[in-house]
C-alpha positions as CSV (number, residue, x, y, z in Angstrom):
1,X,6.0,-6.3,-15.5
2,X,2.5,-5.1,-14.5
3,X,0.1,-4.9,-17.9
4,X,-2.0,-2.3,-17.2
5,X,-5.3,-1.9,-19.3
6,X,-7.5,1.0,-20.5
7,X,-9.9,-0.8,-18.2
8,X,-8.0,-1.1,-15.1
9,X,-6.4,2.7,-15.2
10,X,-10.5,3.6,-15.8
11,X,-11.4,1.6,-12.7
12,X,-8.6,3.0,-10.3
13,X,-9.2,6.5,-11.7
14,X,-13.1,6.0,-10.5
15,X,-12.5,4.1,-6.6
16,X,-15.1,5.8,-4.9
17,X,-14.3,6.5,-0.9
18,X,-15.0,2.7,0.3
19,X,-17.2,2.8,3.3
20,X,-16.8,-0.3,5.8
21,X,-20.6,-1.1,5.2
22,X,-21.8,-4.5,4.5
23,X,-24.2,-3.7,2.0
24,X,-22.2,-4.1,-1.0
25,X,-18.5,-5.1,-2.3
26,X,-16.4,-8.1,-1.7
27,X,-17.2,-7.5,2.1
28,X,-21.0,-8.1,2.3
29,X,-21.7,-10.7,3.7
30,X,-19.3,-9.9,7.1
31,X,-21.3,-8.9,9.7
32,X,-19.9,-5.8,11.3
33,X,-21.8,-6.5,14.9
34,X,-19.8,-9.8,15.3
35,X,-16.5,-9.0,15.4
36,X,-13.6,-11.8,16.6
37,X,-10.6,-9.2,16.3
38,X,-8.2,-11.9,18.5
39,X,-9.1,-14.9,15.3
40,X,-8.4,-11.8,12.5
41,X,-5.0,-10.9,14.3
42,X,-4.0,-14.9,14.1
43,X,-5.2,-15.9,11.1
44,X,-4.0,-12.3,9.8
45,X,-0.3,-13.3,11.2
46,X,-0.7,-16.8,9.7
47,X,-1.2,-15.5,6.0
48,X,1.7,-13.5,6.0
49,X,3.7,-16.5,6.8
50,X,2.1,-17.6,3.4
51,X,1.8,-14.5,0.8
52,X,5.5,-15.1,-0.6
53,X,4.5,-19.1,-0.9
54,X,1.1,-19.6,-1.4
55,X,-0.7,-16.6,-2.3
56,X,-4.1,-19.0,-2.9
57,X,-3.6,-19.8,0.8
58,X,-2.8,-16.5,2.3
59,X,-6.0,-15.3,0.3
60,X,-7.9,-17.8,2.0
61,X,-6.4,-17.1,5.6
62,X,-7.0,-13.1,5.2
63,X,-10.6,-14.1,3.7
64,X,-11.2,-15.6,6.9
65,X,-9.9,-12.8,8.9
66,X,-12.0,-10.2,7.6
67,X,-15.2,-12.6,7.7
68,X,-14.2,-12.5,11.7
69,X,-13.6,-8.8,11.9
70,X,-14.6,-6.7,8.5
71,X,-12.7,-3.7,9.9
72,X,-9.5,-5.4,11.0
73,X,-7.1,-3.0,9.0
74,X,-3.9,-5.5,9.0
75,X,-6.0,-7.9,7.1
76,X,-6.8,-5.1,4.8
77,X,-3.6,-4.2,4.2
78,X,-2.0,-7.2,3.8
79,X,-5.2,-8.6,1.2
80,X,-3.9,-5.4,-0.8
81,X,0.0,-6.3,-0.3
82,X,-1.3,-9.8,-1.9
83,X,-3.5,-8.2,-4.5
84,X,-0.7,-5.6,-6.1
85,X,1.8,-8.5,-6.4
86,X,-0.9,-10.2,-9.2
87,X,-1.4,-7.1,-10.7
88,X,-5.1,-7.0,-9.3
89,X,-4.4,-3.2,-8.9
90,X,-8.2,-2.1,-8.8
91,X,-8.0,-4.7,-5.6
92,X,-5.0,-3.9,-4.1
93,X,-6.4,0.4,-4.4
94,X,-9.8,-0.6,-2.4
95,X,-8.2,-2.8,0.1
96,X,-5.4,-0.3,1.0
97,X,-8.5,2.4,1.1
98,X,-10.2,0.2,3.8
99,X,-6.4,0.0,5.8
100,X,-6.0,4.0,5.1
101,X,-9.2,5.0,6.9
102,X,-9.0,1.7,9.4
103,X,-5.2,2.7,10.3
104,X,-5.3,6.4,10.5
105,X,-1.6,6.0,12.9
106,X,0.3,4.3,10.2
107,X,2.0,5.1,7.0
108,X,2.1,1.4,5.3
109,X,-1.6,1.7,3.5
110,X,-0.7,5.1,2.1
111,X,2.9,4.3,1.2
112,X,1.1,0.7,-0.4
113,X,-1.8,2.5,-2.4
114,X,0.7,4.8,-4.0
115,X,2.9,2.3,-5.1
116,X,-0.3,0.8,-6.4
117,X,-1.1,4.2,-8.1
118,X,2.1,4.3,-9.4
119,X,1.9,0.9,-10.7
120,X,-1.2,1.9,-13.0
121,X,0.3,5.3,-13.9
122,X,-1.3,7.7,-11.5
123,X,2.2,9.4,-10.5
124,X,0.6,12.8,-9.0
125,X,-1.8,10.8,-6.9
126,X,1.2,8.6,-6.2
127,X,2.7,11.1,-4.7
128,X,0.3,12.5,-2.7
129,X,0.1,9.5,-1.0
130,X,3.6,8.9,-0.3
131,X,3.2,12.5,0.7
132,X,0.5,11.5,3.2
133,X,2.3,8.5,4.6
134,X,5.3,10.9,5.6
135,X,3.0,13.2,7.1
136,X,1.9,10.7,9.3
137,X,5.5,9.0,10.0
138,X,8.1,12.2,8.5
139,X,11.2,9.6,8.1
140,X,9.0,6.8,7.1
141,X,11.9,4.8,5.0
142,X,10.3,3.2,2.8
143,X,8.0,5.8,2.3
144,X,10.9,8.5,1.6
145,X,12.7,5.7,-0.5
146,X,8.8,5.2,-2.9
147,X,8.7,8.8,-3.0
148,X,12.0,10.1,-4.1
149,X,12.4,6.8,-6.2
150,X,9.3,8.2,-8.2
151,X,10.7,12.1,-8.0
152,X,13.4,11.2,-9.8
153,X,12.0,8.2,-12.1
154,X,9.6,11.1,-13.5
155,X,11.8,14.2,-13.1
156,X,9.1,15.8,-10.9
157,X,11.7,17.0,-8.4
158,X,11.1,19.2,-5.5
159,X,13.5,21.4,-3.0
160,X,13.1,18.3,-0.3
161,X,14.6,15.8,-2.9
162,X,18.6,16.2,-1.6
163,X,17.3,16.3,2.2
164,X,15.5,13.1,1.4
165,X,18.1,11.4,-0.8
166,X,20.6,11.9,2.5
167,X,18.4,10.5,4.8
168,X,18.3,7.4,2.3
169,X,22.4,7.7,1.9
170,X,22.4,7.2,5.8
171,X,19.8,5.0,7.0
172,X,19.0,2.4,3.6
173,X,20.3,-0.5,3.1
174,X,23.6,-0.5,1.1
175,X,21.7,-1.3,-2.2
176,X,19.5,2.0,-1.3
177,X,22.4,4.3,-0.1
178,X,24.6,3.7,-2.5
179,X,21.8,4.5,-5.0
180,X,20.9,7.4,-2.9
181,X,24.7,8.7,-3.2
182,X,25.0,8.4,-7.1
183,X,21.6,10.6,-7.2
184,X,23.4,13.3,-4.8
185,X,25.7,13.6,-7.3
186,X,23.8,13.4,-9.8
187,X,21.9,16.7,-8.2
């Protein structure tokens, strides 16, 4: 279970709209005019071979990535996927920021910075990003599955919940559907 601070819900109440700049952050020191996207891709791909293993070493590897190509949003997301499974929620919130605005075309930053809001309690801005990854991808699974997950888990239930819960029922694994089928009923 995630331990979530006074401090830590203060700091991912305050993330300010990142801008890929190198003049401050955890990023400063990339410069943005030499950019090896082909190096960030592979060393990108290698650290996900490592994040369930060796999260030290896929740190390292995405590190590296983003010192070859600061605005390589993969390596973003991924650092954030990394981040949120420590609990390093302020860091996991500003990576998947950089991977929202450097992946405008895919859903997994915003479906991965509201789990992370929901994580340290911030369930309307959860939503909203769940919200925004479907609007990108409308039958984004995982997305539908965050966000009705969270609908019901905080009784904050809206007239697309039973639509969603079907799609779930149909297409989710048999863990998920068979969860999604006790909540139809449950409707």
């Amino acid at each position: 279970m995630i331990r979530i601070t006074l401090f830590t819900l203060f700091l991912v109440s305050t993330l300010p709209l990142f801008s890929c700049t190198t003049g401050s952050g955890p990023y400063r020191h990339a410069d943005p005019q030499r950019r090896d996207t082909a190096k960030a891709q592979r060393l990108t791909r290698e650290a996900a071979d490592w994040i369930e293993t060796n999260p030290i070493t896929a740190e390292k590897l995405l590190r590296e990535a983003l010192a070859e190509d600061i605005y390589y949003g993969p390596a973003h997301n991924n650092l954030g996927v990394l981040f949120i499974e420590q609990g390093r929620l302020y860091q996991a919130a500003a990576e998947f920021e950089w991977a929202r605005k450097l992946m405008p075309g895919n859903p997994e930053p915003r479906l991965n910075l509201g789990l992370t809001l929901e994580h340290g309690g911030r369930i309307d801005e959860a939503i909203q990003s769940y919200e925004a990854a479907l609007a990108i991808t409308p039958e984004h699974l995982d997305s539908v599955q965050a966000l009705v997950r969270c609908q019901i888990r905080y009784n904050l239930l809206d007239s697309q919940v039973a639509d969603r819960l079907k799609i779930i029922a149909m297409r989710g694994t048999p863990e998920w559907s068979n969860w999604a089928r006790q909540r139809l009923l449950e409707l």
